[in-house]
FIKOLZA-1660 file (N, C-alpha, C; in steps of 0.1 Angstrom, whole numbers, plus 5000, padded with zeros to 4 digits):
% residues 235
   i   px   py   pz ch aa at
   1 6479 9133 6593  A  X  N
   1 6490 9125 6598  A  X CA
   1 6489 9110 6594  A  X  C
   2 6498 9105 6593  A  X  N
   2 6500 9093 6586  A  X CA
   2 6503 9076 6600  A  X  C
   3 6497 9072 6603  A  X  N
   3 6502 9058 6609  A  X CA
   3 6508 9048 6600  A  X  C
   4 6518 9046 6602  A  X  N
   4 6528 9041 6599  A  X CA
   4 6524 9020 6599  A  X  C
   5 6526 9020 6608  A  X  N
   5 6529 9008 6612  A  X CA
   5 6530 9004 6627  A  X  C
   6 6522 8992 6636  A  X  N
   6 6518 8993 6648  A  X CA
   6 6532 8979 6652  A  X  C
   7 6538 8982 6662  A  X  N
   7 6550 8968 6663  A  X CA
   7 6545 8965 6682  A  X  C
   8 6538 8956 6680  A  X  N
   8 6536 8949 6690  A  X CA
   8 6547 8939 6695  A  X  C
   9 6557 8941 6708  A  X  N
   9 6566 8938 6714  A  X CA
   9 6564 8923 6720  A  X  C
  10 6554 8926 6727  A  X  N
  10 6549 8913 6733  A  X CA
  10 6532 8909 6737  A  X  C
  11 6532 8897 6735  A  X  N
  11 6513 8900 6742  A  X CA
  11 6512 8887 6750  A  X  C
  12 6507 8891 6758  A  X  N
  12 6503 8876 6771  A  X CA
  12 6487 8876 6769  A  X  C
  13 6484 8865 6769  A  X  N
  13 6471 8859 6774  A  X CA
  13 6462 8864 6765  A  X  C
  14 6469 8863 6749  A  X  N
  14 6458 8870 6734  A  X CA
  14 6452 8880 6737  A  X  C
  15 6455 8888 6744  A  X  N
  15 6450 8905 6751  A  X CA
  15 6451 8914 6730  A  X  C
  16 6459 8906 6718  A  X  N
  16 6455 8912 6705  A  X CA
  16 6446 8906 6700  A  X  C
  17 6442 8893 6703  A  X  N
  17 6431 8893 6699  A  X CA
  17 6418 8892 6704  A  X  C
  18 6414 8907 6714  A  X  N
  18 6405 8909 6719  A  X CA
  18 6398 8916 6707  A  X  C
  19 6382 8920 6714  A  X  N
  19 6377 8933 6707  A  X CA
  19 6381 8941 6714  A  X  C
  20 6385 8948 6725  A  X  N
  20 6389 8957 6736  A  X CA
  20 6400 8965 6722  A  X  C
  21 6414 8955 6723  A  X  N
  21 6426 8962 6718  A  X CA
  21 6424 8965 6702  A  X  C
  22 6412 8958 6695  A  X  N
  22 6408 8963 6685  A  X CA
  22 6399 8969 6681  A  X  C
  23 6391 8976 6688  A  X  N
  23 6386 8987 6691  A  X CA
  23 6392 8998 6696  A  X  C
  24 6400 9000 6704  A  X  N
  24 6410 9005 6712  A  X CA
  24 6422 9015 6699  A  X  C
  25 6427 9002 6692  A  X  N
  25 6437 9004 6680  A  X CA
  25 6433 9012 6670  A  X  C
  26 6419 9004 6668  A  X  N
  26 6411 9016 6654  A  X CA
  26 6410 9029 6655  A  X  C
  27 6406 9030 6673  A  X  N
  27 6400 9047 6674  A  X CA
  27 6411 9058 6674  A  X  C
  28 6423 9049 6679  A  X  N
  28 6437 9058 6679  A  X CA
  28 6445 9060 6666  A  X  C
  29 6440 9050 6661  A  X  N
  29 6446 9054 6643  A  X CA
  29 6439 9061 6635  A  X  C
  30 6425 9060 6640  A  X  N
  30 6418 9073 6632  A  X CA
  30 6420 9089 6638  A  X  C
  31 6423 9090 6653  A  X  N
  31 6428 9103 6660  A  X CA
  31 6441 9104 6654  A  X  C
  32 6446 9094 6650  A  X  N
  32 6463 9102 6643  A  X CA
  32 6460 9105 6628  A  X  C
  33 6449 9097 6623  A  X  N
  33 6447 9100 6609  A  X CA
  33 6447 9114 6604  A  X  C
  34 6436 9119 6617  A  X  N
  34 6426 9136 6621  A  X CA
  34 6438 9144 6626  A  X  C
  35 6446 9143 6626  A  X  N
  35 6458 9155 6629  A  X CA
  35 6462 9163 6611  A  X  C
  36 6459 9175 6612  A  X  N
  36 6462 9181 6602  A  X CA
  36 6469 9193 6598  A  X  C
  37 6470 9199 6593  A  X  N
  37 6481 9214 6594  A  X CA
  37 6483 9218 6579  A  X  C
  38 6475 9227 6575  A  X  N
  38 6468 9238 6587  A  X CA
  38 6455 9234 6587  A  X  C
  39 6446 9237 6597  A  X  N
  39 6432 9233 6599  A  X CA
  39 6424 9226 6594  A  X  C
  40 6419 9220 6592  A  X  N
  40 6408 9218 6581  A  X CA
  40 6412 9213 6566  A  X  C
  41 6427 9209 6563  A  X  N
  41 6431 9203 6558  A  X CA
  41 6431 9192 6547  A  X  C
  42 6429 9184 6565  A  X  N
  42 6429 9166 6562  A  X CA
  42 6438 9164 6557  A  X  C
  43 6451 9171 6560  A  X  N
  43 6467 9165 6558  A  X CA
  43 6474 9170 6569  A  X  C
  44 6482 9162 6576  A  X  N
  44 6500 9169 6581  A  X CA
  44 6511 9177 6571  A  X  C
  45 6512 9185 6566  A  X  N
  45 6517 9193 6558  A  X CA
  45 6528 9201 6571  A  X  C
  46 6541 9192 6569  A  X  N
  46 6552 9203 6576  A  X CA
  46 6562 9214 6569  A  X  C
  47 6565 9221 6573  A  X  N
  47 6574 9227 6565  A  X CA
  47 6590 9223 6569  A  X  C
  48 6597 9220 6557  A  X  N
  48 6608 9215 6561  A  X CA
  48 6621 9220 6570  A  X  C
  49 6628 9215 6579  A  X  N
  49 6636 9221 6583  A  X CA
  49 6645 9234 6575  A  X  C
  50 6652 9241 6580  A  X  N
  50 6659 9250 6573  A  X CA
  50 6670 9256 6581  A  X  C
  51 6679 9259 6577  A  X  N
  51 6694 9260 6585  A  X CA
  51 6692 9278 6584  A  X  C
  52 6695 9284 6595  A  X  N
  52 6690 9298 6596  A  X CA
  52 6705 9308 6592  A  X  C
  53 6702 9318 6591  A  X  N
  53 6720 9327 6589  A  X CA
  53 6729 9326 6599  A  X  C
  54 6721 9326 6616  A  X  N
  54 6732 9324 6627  A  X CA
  54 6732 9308 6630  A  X  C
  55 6732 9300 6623  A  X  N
  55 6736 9286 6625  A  X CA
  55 6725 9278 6629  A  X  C
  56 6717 9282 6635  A  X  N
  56 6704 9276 6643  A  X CA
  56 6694 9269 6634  A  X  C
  57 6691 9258 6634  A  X  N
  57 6678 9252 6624  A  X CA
  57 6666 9260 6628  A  X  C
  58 6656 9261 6619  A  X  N
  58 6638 9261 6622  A  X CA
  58 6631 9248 6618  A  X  C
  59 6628 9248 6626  A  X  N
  59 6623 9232 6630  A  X CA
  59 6608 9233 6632  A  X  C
  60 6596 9224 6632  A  X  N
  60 6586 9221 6641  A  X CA
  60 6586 9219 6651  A  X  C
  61 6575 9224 6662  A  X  N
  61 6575 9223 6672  A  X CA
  61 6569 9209 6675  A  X  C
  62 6565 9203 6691  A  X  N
  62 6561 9192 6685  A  X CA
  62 6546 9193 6697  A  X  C
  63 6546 9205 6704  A  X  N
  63 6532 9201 6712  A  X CA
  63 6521 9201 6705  A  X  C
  64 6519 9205 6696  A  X  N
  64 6507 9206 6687  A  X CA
  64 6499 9195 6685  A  X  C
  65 6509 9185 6680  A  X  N
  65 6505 9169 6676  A  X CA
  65 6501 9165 6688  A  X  C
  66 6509 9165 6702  A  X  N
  66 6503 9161 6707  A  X CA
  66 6484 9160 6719  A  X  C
  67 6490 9176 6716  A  X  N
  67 6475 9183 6720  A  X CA
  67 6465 9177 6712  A  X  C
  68 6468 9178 6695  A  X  N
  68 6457 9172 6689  A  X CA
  68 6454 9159 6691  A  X  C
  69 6463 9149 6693  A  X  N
  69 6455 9136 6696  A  X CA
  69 6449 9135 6703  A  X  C
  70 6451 9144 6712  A  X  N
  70 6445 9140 6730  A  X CA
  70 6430 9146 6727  A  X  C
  71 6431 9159 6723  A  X  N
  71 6417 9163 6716  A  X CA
  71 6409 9154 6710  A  X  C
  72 6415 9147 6699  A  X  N
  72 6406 9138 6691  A  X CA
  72 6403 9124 6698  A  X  C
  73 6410 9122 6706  A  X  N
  73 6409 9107 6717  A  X CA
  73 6399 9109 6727  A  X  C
  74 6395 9122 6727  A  X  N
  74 6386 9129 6734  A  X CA
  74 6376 9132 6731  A  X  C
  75 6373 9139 6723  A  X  N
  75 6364 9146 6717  A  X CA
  75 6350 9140 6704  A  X  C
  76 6367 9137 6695  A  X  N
  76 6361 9130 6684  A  X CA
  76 6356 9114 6690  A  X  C
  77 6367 9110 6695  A  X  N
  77 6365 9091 6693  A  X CA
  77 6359 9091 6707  A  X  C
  78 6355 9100 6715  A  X  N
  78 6346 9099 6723  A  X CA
  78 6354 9090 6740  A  X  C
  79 6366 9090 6739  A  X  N
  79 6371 9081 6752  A  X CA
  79 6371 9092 6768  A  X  C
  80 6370 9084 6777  A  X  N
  80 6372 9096 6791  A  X CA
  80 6383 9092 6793  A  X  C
  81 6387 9102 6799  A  X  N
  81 6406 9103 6802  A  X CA
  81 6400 9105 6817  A  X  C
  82 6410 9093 6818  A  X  N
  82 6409 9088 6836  A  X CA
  82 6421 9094 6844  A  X  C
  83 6417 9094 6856  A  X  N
  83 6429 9103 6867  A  X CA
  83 6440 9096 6863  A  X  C
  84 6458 9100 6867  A  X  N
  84 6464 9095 6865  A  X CA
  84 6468 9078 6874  A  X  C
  85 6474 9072 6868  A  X  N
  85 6475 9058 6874  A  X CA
  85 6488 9059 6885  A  X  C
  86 6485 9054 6894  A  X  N
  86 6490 9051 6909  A  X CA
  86 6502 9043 6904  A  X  C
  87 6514 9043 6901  A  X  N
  87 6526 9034 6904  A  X CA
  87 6532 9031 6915  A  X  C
  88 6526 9032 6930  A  X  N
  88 6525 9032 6943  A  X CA
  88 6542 9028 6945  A  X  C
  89 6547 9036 6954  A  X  N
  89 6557 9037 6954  A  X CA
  89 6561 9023 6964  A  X  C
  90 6549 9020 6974  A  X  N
  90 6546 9008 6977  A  X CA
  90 6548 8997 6973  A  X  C
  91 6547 8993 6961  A  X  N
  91 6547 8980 6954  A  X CA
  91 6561 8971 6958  A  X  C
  92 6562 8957 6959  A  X  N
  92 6572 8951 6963  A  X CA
  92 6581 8954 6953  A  X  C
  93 6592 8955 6959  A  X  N
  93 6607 8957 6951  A  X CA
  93 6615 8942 6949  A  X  C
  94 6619 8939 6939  A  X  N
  94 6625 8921 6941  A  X CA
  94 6637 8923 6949  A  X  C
  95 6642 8913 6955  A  X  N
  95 6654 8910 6967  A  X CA
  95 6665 8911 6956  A  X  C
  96 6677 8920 6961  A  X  N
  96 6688 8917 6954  A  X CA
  96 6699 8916 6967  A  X  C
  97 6713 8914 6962  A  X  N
  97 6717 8913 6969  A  X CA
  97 6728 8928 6968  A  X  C
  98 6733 8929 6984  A  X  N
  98 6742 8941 6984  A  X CA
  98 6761 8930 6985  A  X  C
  99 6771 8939 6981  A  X  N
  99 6782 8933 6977  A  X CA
  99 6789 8943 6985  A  X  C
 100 6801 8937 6999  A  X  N
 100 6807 8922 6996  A  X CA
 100 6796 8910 7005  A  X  C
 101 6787 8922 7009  A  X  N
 101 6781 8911 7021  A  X CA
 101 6774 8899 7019  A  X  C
 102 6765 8901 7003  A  X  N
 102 6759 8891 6995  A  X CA
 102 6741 8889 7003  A  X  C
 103 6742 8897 7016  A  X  N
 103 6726 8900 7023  A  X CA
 103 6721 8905 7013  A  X  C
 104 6706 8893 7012  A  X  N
 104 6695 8902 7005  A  X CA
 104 6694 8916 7011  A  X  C
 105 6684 8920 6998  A  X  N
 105 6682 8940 7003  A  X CA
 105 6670 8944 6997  A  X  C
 106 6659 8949 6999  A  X  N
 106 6649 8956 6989  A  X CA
 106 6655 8973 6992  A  X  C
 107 6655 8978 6980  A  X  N
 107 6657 8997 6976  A  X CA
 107 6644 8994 6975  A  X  C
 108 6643 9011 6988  A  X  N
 108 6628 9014 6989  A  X CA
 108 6629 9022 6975  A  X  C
 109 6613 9026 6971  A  X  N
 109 6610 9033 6965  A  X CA
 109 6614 9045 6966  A  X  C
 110 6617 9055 6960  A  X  N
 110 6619 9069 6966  A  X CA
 110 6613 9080 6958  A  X  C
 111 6608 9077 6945  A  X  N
 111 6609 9086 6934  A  X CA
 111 6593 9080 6930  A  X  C
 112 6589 9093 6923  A  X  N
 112 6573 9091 6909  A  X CA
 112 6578 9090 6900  A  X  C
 113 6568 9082 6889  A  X  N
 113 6568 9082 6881  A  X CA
 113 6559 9094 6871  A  X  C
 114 6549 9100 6875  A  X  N
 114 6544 9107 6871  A  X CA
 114 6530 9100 6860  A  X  C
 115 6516 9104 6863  A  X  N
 115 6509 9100 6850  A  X CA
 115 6515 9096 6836  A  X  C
 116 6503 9090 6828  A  X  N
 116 6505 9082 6814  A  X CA
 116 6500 9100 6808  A  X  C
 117 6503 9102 6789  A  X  N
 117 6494 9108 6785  A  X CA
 117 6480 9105 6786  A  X  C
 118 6477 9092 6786  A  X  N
 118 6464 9091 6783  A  X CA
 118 6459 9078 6791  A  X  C
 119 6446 9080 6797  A  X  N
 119 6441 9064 6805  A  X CA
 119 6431 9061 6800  A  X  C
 120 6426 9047 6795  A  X  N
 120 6408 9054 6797  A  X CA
 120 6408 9036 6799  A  X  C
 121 6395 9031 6799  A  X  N
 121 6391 9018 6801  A  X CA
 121 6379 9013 6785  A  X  C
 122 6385 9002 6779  A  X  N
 122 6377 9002 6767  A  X CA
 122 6368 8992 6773  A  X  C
 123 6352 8990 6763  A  X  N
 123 6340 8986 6766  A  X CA
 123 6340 8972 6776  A  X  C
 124 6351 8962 6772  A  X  N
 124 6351 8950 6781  A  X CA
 124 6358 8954 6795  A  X  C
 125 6364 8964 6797  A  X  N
 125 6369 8966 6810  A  X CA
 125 6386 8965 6809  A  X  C
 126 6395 8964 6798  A  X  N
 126 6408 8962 6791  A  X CA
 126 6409 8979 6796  A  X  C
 127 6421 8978 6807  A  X  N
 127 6428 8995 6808  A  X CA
 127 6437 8991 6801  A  X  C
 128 6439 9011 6793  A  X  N
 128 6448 9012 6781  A  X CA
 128 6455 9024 6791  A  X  C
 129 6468 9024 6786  A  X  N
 129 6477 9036 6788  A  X CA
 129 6486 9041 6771  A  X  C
 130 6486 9056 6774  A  X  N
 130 6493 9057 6762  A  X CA
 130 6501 9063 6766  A  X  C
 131 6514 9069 6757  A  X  N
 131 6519 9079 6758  A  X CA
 131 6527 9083 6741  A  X  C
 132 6522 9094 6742  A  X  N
 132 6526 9103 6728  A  X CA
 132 6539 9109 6730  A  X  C
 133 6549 9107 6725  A  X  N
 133 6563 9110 6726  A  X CA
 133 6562 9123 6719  A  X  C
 134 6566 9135 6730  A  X  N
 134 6575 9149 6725  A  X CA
 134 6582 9155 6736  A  X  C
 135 6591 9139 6739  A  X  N
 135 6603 9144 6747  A  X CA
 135 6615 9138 6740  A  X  C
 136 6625 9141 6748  A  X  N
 136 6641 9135 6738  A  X CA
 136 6641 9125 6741  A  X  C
 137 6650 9114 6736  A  X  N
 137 6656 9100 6738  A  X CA
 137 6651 9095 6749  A  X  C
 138 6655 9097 6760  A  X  N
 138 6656 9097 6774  A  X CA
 138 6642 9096 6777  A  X  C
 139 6632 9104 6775  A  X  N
 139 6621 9103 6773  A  X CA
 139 6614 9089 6772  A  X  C
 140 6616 9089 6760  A  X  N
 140 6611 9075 6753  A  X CA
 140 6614 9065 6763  A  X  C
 141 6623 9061 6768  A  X  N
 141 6626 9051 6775  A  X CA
 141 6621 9052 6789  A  X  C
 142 6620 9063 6795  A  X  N
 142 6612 9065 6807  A  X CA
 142 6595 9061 6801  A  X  C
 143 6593 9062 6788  A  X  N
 143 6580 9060 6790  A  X CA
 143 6574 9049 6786  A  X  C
 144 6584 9042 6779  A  X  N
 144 6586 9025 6778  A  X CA
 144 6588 9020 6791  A  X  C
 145 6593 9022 6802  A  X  N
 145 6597 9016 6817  A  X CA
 145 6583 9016 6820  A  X  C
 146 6580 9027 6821  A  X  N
 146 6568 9028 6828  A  X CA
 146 6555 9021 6822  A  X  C
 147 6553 9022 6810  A  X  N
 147 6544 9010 6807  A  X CA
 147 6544 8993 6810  A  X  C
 148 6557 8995 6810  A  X  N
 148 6562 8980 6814  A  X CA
 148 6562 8976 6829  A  X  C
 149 6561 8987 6840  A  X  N
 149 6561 8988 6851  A  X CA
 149 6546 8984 6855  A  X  C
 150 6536 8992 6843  A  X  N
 150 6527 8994 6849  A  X CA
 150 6516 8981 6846  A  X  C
 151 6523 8969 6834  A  X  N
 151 6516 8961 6828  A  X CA
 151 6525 8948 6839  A  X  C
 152 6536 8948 6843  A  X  N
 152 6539 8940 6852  A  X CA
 152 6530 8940 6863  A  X  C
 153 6526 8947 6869  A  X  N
 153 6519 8951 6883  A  X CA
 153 6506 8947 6878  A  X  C
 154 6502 8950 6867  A  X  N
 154 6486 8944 6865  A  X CA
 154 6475 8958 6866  A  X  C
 155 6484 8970 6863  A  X  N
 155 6480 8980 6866  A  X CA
 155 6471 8986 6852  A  X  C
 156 6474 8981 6843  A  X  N
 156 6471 8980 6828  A  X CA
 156 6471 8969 6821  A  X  C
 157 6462 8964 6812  A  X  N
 157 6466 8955 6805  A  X CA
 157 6471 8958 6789  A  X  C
 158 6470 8971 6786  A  X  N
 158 6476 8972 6772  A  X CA
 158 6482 8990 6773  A  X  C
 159 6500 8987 6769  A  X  N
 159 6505 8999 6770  A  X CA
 159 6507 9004 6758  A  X  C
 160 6509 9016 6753  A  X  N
 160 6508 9020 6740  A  X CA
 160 6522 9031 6740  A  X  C
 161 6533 9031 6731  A  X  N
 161 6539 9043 6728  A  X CA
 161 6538 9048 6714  A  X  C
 162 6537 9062 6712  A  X  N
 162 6533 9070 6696  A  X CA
 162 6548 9074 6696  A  X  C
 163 6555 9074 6686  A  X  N
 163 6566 9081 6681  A  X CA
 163 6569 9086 6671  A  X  C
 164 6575 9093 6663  A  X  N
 164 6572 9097 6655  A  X CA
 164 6584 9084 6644  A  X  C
 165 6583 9087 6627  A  X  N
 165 6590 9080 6621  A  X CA
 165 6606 9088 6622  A  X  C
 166 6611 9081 6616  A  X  N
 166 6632 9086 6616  A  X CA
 166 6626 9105 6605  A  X  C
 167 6622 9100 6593  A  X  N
 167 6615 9108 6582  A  X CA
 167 6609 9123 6594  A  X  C
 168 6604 9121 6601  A  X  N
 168 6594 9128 6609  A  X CA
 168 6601 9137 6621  A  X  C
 169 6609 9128 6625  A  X  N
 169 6614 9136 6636  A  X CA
 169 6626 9143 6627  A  X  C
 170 6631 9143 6615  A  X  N
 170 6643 9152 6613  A  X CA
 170 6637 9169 6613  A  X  C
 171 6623 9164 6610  A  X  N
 171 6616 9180 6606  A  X CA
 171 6607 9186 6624  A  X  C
 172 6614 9179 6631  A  X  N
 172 6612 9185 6642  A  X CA
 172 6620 9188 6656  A  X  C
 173 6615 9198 6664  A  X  N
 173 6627 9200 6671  A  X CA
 173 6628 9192 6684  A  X  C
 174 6633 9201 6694  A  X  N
 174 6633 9189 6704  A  X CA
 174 6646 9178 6708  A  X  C
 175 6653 9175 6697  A  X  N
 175 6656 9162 6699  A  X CA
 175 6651 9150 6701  A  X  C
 176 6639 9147 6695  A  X  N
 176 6623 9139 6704  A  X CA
 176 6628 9126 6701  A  X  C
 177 6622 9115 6706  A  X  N
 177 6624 9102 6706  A  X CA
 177 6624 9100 6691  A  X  C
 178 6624 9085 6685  A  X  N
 178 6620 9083 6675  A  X CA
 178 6622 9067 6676  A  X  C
 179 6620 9063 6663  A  X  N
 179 6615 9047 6663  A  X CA
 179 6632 9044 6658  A  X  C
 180 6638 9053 6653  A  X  N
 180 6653 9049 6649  A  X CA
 180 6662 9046 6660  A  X  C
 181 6660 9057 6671  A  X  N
 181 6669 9057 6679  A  X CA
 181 6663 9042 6688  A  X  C
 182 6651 9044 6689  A  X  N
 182 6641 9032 6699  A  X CA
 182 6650 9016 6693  A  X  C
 183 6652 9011 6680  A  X  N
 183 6650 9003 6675  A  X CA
 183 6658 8992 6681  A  X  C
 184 6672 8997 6687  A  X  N
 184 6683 8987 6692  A  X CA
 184 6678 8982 6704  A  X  C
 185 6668 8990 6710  A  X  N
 185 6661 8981 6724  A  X CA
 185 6647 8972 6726  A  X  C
 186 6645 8969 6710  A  X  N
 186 6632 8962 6710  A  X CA
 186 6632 8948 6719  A  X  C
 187 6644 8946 6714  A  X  N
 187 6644 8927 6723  A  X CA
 187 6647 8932 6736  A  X  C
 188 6649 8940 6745  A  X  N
 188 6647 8944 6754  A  X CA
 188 6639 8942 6767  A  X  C
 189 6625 8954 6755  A  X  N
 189 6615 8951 6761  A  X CA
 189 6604 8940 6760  A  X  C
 190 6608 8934 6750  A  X  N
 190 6604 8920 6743  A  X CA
 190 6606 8910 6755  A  X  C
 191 6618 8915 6763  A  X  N
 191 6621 8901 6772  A  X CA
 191 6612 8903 6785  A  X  C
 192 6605 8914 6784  A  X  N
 192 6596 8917 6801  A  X CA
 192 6585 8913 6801  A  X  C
 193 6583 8902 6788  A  X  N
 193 6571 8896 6788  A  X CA
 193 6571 8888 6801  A  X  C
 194 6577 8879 6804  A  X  N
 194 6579 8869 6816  A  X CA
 194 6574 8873 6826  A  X  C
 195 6575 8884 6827  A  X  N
 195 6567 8890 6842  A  X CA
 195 6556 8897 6843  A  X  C
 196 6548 8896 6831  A  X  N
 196 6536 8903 6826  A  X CA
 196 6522 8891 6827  A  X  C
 197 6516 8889 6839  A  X  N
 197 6504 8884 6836  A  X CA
 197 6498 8884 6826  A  X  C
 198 6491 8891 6820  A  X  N
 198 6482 8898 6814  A  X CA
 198 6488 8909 6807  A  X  C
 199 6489 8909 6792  A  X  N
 199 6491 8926 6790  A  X CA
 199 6498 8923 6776  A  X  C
 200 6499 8932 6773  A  X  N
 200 6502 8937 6754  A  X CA
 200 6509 8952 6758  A  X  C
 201 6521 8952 6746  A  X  N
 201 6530 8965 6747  A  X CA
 201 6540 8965 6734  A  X  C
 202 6529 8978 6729  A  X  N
 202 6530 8978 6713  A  X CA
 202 6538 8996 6713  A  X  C
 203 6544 8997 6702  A  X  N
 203 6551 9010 6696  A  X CA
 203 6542 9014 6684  A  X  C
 204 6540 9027 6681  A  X  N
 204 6533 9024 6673  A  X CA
 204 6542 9038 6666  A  X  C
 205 6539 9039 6652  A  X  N
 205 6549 9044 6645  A  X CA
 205 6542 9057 6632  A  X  C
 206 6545 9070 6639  A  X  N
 206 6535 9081 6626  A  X CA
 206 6546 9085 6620  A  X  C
 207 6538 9098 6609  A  X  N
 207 6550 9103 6599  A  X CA
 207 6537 9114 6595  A  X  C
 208 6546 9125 6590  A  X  N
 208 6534 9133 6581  A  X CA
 208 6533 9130 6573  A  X  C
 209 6522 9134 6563  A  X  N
 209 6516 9136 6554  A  X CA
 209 6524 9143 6538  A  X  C
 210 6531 9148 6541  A  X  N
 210 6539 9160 6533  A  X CA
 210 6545 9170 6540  A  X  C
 211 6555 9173 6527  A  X  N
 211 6565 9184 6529  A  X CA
 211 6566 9196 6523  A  X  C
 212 6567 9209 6525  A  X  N
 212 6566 9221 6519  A  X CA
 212 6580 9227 6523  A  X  C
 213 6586 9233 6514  A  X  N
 213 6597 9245 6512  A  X CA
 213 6592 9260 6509  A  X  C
 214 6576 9259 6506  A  X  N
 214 6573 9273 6509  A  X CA
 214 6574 9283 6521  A  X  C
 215 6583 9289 6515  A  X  N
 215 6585 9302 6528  A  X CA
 215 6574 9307 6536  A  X  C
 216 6564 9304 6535  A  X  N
 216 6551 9316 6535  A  X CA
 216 6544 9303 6546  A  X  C
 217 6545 9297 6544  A  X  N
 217 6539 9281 6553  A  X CA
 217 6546 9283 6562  A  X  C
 218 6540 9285 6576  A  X  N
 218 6541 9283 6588  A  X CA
 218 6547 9271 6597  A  X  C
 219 6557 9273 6602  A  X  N
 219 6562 9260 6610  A  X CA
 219 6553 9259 6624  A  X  C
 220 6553 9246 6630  A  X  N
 220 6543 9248 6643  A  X CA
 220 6552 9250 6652  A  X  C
 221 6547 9257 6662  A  X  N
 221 6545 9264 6671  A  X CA
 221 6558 9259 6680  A  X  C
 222 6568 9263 6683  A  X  N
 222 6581 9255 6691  A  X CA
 222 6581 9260 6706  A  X  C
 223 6580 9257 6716  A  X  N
 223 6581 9252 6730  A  X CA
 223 6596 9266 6730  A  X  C
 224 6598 9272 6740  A  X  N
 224 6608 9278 6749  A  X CA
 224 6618 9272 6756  A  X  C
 225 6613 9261 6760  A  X  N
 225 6624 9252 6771  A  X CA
 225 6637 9251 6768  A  X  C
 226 6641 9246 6773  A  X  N
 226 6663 9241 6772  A  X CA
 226 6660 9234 6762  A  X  C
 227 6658 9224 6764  A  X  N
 227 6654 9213 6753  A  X CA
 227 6651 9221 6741  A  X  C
 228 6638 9227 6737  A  X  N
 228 6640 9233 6725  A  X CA
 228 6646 9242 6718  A  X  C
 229 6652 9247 6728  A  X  N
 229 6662 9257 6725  A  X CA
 229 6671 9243 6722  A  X  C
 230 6681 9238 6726  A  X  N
 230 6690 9228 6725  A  X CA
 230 6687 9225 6708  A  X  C
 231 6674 9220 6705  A  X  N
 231 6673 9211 6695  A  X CA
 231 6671 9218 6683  A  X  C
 232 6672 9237 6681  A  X  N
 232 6675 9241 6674  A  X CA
 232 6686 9242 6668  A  X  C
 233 6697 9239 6677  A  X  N
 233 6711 9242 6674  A  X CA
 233 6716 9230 6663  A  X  C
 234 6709 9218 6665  A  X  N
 234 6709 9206 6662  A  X CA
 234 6711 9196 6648  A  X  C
 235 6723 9193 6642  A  X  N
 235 6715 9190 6631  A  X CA
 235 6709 9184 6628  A  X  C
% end
């Protein structure tokens, strides 16, 4: 698999130019390097989409990719993957106001956010969060909030999202996020620097390797859910 290109959004307090985030950066670009298909490789080789007789695409699945990084973030590059991080439902809420009455108000918390894919702590003590996108749109943005939740709070200091390229996601199913759809919200999250102590919050951007139209080449492995059912139908 191929790394693309890393787009760091924002960085407070030169948290990029540590050894932490650069050491951190190397070991995750060489776990996406190590994703391959089929085995033993040492390429991503997908097989292209293809429009089926009853209307439905065959597409790539997309858990695979992500099992393998987590493997190789693991295994190979040697990181421990820490329990999931606490977004304490606790944490102060800012005062807004309620209308017509214009009384400040805090909304309690009511709702999880759910663990990162990935936690671990690099050699200087720099917590990293990742998350590897193989959910739809909607997705993506839930898991941008939440890094940005979690680097405001001081809960992290470097948040990470993997997504796939525009190229990448057509040959996959799902409907999965992508850096195409992501792109109109970069200044966005660009603006949550302000409230970020400490912290860096970078996109980071893969693609495969190659494409095959051989029939005989195996597509990976596609998920059952609504969602992938949905993202067959898809063009």
């Amino acid at each position: 698999m191929k790394w693309l290109r890393t787009l760091v959004l924002f960085d407070r307090g030169e948290v990029i130019s540590s050894d932490d985030w650069d050491t951190v950066h190397t070991s995750y670009v060489r776990a996406i390097s190590s994703i391959d298909h089929p085995a033993g490789s040492g390429t991503l080789t997908l097989r292209e989409k293809v429009k089926k007789p009853d209307g439905q695409w065959a597409r790539n699945g997309v858990g695979f990719l992500r099992t393998r990084f987590l493997e190789f973030m693991r295994d190979a590059e040697g990181w421990h993957a820490e329990s999931d991080v606490d977004l304490s439902r606790d944490r102060q809420q800012p005062p807004i106001k309620l209308y017509p009455s214009l009384e400040a108000y805090r909304e309690p918390i009511t709702s999880d956010f759910g663990g990162f894919d990935f936690m671990t702590t690099a050699p200087n003590g720099t917590r990293i969060a990742i998350e590897w996108e193989t959910g739809n749109i909607s997705s993506s943005h839930r898991s941008m909030n939440k890094l940005a939740i979690a680097l405001s709070n001081g809960i992290v200091e470097v948040g990470v999202l993997i997504v796939p390229s525009r190229k990448l996601y057509e040959h996959l199913t799902d409907r999965i996020g992508n850096i195409g759809e992501l792109s109109g919200y970069l200044s966005m999250w660009e603006g949550l620097k302000a409230v970020v102590p400490r912290g860096l919050l970078a996109i980071t951007v893969v693609e495969h390797d190659a494409l095959t139209t051989d029939p005989a080449f195996p597509y990976l492995k596609v998920g059952s859910d609504g969602r992938a059912k949905e993202g067959r139908t898809k063009s």
